[in-house]
C-alpha positions in Angstrom: -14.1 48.9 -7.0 -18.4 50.0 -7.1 -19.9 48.0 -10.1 -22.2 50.0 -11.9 -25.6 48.4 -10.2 -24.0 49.2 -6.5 -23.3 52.6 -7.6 -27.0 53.3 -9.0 -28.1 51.6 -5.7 -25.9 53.9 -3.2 -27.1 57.2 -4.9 -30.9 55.6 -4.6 -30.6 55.2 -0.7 -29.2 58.3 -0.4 -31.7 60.3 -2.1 -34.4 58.4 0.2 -32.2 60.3 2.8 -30.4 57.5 4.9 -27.2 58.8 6.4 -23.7 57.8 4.6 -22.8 55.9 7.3 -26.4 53.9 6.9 -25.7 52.9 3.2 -22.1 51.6 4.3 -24.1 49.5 7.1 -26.6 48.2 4.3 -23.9 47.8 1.5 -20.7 46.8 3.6 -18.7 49.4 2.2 -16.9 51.9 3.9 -18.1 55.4 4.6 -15.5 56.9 2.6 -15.8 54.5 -0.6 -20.0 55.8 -0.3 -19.4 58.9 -0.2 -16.7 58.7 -2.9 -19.8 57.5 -4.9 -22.3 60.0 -3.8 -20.4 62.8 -4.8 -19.2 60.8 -8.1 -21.8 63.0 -11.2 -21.0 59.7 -13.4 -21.1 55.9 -13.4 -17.7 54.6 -13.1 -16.0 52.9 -15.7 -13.8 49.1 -15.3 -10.2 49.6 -16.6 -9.0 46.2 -17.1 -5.7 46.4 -16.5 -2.7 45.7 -19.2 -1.7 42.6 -20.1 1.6 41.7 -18.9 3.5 39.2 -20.6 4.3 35.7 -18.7 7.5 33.4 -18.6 4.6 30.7 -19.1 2.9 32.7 -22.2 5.5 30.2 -24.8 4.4 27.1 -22.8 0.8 27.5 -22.9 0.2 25.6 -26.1 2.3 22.5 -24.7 0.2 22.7 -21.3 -3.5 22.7 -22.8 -1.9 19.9 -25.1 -1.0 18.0 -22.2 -4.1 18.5 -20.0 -6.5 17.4 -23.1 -4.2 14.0 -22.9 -5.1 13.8 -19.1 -2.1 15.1 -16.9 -3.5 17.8 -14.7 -1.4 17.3 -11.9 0.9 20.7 -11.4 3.8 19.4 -10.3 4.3 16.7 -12.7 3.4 19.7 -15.5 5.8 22.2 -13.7 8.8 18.8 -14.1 7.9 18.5 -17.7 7.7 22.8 -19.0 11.3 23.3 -16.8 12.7 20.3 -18.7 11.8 22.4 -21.9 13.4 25.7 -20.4 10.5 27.6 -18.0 12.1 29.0 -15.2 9.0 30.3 -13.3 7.0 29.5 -10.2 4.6 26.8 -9.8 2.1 29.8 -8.5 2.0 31.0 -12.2 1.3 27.1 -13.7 -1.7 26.4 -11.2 -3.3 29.6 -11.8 -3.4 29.2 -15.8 -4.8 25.4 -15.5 -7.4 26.2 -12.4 -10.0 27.2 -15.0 -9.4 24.0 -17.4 -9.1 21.9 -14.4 -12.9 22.9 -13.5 -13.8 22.6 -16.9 -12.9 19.3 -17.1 -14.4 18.3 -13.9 -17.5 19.8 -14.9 -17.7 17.6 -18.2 -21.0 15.4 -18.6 -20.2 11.6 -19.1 -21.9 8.9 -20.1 -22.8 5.9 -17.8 -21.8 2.6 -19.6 -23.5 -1.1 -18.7 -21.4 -3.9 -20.0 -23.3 -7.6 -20.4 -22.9 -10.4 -18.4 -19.5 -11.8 -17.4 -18.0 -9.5 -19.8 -15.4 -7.4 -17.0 -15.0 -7.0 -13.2 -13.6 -4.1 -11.7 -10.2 -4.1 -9.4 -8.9 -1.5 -6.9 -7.2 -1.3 -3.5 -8.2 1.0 -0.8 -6.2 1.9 2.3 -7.6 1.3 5.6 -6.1 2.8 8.2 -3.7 1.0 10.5 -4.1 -2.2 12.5 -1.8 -3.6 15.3 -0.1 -6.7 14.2 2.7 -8.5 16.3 2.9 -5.8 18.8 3.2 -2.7 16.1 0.9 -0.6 14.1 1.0 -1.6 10.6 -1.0 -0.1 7.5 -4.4 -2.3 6.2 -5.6 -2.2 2.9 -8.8 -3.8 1.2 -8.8 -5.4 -2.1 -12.0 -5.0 -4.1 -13.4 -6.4 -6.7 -16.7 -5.6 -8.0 -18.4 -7.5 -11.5 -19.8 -4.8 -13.6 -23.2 -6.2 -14.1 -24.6 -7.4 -11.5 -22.6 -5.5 -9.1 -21.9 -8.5 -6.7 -18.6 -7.2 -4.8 -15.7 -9.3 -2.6 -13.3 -7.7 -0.8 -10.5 -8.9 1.5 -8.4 -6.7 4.0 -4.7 -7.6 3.9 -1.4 -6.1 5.2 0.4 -5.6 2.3 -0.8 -4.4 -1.1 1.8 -6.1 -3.5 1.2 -8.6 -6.4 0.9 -11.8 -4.6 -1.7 -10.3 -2.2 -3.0 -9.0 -5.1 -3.3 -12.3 -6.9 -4.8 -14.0 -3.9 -7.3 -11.3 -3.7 -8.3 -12.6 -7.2 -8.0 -16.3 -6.6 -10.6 -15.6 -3.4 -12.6 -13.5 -6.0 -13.0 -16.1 -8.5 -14.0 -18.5 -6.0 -16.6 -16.2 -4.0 -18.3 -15.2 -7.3 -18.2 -18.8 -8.9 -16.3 -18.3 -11.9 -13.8 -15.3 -13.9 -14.7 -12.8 -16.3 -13.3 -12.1 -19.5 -11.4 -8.9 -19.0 -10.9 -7.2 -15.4 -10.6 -2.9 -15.4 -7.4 -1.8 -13.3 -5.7 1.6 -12.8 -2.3 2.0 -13.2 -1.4 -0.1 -10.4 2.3 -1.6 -10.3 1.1 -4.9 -9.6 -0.6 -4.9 -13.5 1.3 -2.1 -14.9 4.8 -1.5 -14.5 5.4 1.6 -16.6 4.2 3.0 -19.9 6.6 2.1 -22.9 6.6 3.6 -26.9 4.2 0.3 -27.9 2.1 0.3 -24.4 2.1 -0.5 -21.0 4.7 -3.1 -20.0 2.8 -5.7 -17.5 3.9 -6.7 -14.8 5.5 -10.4 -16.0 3.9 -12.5 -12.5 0.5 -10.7 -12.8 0.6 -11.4 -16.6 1.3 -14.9 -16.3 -1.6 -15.0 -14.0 -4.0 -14.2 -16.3 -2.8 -15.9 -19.1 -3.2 -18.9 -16.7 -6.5 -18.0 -15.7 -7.7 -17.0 -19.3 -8.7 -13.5 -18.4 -7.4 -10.1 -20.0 -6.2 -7.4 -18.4 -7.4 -3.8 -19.2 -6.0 -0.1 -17.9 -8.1 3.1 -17.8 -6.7 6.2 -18.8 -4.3 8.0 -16.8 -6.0 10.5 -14.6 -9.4 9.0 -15.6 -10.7 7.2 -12.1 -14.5 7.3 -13.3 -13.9 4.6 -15.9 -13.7 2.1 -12.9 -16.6 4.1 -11.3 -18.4 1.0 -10.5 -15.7 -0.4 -8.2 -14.8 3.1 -6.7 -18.0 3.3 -5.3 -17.8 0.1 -4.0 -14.7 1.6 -2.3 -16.7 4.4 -1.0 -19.3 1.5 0.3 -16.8 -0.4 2.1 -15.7 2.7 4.4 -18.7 4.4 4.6 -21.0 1.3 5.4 -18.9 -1.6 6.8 -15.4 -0.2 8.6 -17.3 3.0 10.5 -19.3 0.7 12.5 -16.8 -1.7 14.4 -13.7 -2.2 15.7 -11.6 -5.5 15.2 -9.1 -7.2 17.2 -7.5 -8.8 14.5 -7.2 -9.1 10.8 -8.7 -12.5 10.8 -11.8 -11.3 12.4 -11.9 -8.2 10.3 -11.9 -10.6 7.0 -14.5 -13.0 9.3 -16.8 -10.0 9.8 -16.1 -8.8 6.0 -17.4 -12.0 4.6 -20.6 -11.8 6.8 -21.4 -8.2 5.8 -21.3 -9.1 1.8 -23.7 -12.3 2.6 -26.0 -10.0 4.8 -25.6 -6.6 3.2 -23.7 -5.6 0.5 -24.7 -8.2 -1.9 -28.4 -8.4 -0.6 -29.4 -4.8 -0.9 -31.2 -3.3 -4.1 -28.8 -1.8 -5.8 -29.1 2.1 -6.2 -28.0 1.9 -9.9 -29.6 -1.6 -11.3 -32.6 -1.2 -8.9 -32.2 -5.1 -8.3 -29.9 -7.1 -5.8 -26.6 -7.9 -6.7 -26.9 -11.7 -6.1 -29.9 -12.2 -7.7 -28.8 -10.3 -10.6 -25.7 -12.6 -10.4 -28.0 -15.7 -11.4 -27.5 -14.4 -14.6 -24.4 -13.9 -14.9 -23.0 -16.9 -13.5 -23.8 -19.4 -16.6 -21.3 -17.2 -18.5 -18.5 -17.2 -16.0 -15.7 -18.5 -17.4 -15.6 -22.0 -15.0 -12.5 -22.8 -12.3 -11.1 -26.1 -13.1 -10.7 -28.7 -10.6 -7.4 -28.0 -9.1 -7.2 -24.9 -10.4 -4.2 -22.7 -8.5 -1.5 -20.3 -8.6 1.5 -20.3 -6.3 1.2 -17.0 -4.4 3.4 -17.8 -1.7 6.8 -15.1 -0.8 10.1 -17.4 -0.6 12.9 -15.7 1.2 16.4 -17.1 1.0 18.1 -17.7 4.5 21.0 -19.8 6.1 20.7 -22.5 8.9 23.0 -22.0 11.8 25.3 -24.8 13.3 22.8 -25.1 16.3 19.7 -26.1 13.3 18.2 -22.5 14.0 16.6 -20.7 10.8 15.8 -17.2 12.0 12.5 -15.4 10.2 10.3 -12.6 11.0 11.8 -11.9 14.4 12.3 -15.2 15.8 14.3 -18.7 14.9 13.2 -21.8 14.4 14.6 -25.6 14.2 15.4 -27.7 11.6 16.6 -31.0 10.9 20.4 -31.5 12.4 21.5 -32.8 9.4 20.9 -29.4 7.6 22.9 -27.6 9.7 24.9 -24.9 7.9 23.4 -25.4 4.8 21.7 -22.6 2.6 17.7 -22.6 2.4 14.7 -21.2 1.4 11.5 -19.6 3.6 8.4 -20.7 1.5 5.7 -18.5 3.1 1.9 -18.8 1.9 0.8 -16.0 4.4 -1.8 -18.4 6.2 0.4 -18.3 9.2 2.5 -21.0 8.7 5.8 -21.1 6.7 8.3 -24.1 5.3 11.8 -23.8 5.2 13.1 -26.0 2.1 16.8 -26.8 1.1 17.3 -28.1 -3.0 13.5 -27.5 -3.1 12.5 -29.8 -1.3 10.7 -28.8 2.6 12.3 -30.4 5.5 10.9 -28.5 8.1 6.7 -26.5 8.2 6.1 -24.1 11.6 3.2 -21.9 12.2 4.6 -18.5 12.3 5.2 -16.9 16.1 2.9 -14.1 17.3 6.0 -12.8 19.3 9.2 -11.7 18.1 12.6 -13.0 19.9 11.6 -16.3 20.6 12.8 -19.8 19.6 10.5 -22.6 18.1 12.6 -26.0 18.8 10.8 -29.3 17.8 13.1 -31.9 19.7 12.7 -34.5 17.3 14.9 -32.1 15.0 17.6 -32.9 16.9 17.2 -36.8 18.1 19.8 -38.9 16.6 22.4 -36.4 16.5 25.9 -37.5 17.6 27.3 -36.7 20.9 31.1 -35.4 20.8 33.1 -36.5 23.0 34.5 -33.6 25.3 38.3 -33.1 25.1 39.7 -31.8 28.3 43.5 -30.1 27.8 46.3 -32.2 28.0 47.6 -31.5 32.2 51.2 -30.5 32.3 53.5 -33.4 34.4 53.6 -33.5 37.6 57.4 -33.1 38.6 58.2 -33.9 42.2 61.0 -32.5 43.9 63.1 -34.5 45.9 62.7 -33.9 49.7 64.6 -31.6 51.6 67.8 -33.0 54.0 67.8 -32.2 57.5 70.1 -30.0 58.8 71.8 -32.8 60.5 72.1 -35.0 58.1 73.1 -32.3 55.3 77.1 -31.9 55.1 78.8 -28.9 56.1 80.2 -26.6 54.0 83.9 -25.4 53.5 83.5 -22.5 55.4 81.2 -24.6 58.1 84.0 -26.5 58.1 86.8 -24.2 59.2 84.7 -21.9 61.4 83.8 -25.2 63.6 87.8 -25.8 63.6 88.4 -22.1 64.5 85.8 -22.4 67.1 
């Protein structure tokens, strides 16, 4: 429909006498629609159109309640209204909240600085996918960033679970010199299993991680990623600064060439925020890191419970491997630190250590696994005796028969 300022403007060009189908050119309307407005004495009028009610119009309330307490995802909205009785379309949901989604996009915040050694920042990001033992597996990064002097570690792994999480922080600790009082996550399920009536309900290995390392965890806000916006762009650093500009043959290499790019770049730039380089802005910081103590550790490593065969073969990841011959049959336990080599331990104690295979399908035998083990005699199946029949008579010697006998007499 022709606004009024379009309408005043059509009638103006055509009293300076260009053609209809000129205006429509100029305006983009079609001849028809100008002339409609040409020949129109008045300025037309809007008639917003009549409100129609909504299956949504008694949810509403519940919806703008929800979205102030961060949920803005649709879907998750759309589960929780038709568990209260809406039986609309999504369509109708994601129209309403579009405008309150903007809004709250839109919203000004305010940048917070936290002092020295008072919290680090924690996130995974996904990488891509690497080739590892002959197949493409996903890589992610674990990042960790301290909030005031921005120094950042990160460390590409293949999994993203708790204990590579917790290594990421052991590797953290020791990179930066010393841990932090409190460390900002998201809702990840390595820190946070789920949200109960008196708060979120740690995860118990990750918890006693901390309380071993004398650091507390913290969670942001559901929906609220800015909180953590220091290590988010650190994210954001990593892929648009370090993984665009190579390629890497293996993850050890990537980690080797991650570790030279913090030394050389990322922790020796000025920083756009602070204006100052991370690691001299760590100098700082570091007197009021909370020490590592000498022996300092936390047992990250998977154990996987497995059975030795009669032949002293312990099968893992794809291949088998030997074992002492006197723990044959016996049930045991894959202790695997992830630095490429595993133990295998029965009653907790490790009886045999190999370094993992590149290649599935093969065997790993040590032969001194199997010196000392006694040789069986073989036992061979009892024959069946021999039983000799006695030889045959001649024909001379054998006597005649009854009927021999009188056929010779009748002959």
């Amino acid at each position: 429909m022709i606004q009024g300022d379009e309408w005043f403007m059509i009638r103006q060009l055509f009293r300076e006498g260009l053609t209809i189908s000129e205006i429509a050119r100029r305006t983009g309307r079609d001849r028809k629609t100008v002339r409609r407005a040409i020949n129109t004495p008045e300025q037309p009028a809007y008639k917003p159109r009549p409100e129609v009610a909504s299956k949504l119009d008694p949810y509403k309330d519940y919806v703008r309640e929800r979205m102030e307490a961060g949920v803005t995802n649709a879907v998750k909205m759309h589960r929780e209204i038709s568990a209260r009785g809406y039986d609309g379309e999504i369509t109708i949901l994601r129209q309403f909240m579009r405008p309150f989604k903007e809004a709250a996009q839109q919203k000004a915040v305010m940048r917070y600085e936290t002092p020295p050694a008072q919290q680090a920042q924690v996130d995974w990001a996904s990488c891509g996918r690497g080739l590892c033992q002959g197949l493409y597996r996903a890589v992610y990064c674990f990042v960790m960033t301290l909030s005031f002097s921005r120094m950042s570690y990160i460390e590409f792994t293949w999994r993203a679970d708790t204990r590579a999480f917790i290594r990421g922080h052991l590797n953290a600790f020791a990179y930066f010199g010393g841990i932090t009082q409190t460390c900002l996550y998201d809702n990840l399920k390595s820190v946070n299993l789920a949200y109960a009536d008196d708060g979120p309900r740690l995860n118990p290995t990750f918890a006693d991680f901390a309380d071993t390392f004398g650091f507390r965890p913290r969670l942001c806000r559901p929906y609220r990623p800015q909180t953590k916006g220091k290590v988010e762009s650190g994210v954001g650093y990593v892929k648009g600064n370090f993984l665009l500009r190579d390629t890497f043959g293996s993850l050890d290499e990537l980690n080797a060439c991650g570790r030279g790019w913090l030394d050389s770049v990322a922790n020796e730039r000025v920083h756009g925020t602070t204006r100052e380089v991370p690691r001299k802005r760590l100098e700082r910081e570091l007197p009021l890191l909370t020490p590592l103590r000498p022996g300092m550790n936390f047992d990250t490593s998977l154990y996987e419970p497995r059975r030795i065969t009669r032949d002293c073969l312990v099968s893992y990841r794809g291949s088998r491997y030997s074992v002492p011959h006197h723990y044959a049959d016996r049930q045991a336990v894959i202790r695997d630190p992830e630095d490429g080599t595993f133990e295998v331990m029965v009653s907790g104690n490790a009886v045999a250590r190999h370094e993992l295979s590149k290649e599935k399908g093969k065997n790993i035998i040590i032969p001194a696994h199997y010196r000392g083990i006694e040789r069986q005699p073989i036992r061979r199946p009892a024959k069946p005796p021999l039983i000799i029949a006695p030889p045959a008579l001649p024909v001379e010697a054998r006597p005649l028969s009854v009927y021999e006998q009188l056929a010779e007499v009748a002959g």
